[in-house]
C-alpha positions as CSV (number, residue, x, y, z in Angstrom):
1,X,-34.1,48.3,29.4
2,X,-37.7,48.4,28.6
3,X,-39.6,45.4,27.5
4,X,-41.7,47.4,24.7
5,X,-43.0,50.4,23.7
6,X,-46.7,51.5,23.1
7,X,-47.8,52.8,19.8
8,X,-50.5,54.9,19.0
9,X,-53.4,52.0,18.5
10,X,-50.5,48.9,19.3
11,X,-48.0,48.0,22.1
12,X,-44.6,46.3,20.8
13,X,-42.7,43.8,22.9
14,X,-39.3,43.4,22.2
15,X,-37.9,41.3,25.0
16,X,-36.7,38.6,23.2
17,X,-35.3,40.3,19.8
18,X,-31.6,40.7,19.3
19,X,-32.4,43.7,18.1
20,X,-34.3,45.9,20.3
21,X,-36.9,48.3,18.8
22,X,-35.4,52.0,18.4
23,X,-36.2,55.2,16.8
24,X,-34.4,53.9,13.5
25,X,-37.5,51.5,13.2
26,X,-40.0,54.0,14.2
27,X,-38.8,56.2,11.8
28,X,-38.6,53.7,8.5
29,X,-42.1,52.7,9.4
30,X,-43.5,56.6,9.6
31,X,-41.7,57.4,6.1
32,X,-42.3,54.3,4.8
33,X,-44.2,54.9,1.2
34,X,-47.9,53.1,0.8
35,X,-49.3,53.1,-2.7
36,X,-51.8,55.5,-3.7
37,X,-54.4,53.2,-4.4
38,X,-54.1,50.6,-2.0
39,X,-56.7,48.2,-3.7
40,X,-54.0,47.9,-6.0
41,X,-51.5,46.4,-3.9
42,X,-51.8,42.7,-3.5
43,X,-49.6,42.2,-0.3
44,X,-46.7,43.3,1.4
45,X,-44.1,41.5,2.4
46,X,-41.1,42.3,5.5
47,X,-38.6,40.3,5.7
48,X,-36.3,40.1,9.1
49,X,-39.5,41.1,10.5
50,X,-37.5,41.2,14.6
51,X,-40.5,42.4,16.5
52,X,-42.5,43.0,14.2
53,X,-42.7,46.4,14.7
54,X,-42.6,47.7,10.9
55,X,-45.5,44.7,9.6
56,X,-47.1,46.4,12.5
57,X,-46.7,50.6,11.8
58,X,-47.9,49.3,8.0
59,X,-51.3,47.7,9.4
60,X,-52.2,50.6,11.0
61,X,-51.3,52.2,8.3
62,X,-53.4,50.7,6.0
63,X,-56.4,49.6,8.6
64,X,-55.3,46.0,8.0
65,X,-56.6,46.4,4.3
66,X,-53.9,44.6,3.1
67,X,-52.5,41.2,3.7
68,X,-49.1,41.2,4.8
69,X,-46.4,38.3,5.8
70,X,-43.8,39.1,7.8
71,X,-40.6,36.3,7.8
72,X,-38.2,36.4,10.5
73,X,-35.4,33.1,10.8
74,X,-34.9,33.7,14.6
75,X,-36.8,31.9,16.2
76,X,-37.2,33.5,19.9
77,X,-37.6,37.4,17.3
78,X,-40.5,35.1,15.1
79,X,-42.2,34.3,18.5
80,X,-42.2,37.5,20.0
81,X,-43.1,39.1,16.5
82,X,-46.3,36.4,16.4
83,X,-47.2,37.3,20.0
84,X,-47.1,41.6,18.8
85,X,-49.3,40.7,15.7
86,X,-51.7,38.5,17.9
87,X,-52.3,41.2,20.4
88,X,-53.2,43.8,17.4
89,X,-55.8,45.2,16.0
90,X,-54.8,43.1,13.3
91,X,-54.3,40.0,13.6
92,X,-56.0,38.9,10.7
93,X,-54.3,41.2,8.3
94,X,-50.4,39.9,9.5
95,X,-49.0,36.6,9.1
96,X,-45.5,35.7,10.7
97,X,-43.2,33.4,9.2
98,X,-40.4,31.5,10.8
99,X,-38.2,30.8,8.4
């Protein structure tokens, strides 16, 4: 099994996530709808973040305009998520939550 994938500007680890990233994931985060005007959106929030991997797609979406806070309870899925964000192009834009 492999420890991550690499995205088009971010690499996802997945090592220590129950549940692995897959093209289910991939998927939701490429159809995922982002508002029109995104100056309008506040935040965004993901919760059972895992990885990270959607929080992630969204930010490179939205060039890290727009704060979002991803909340995972697992703790060993809320590190690894933490660790994804921190290696990003945006880790300013992502906040992980364990909780």
């Amino acid at each position: 099994m492999s420890a991550g994938f690499q995205c088009k500007q971010f690499y996802i680890g997945h090592q220590h996530c129950a549940m692995k990233v897959g093209t289910d994931a991939l998927l939701l985060g490429a159809w995922a709808t982002l508002p029109t005007a995104l100056q309008t959106t506040p935040a965004m929030l993901d919760i059972g973040c895992g990885s990270g991997i959607l929080s992630l797609m969204l930010a490179q979406r939205t060039g890290g305009q727009i704060p979002i806070t991803a909340v995972e309870l697992d703790t060993r899925a809320a590190a690894q998520a933490a660790a994804n964000v921190a290696l990003s192009p945006w880790p300013d834009a992502i906040r992980v939550i364990k909780g």
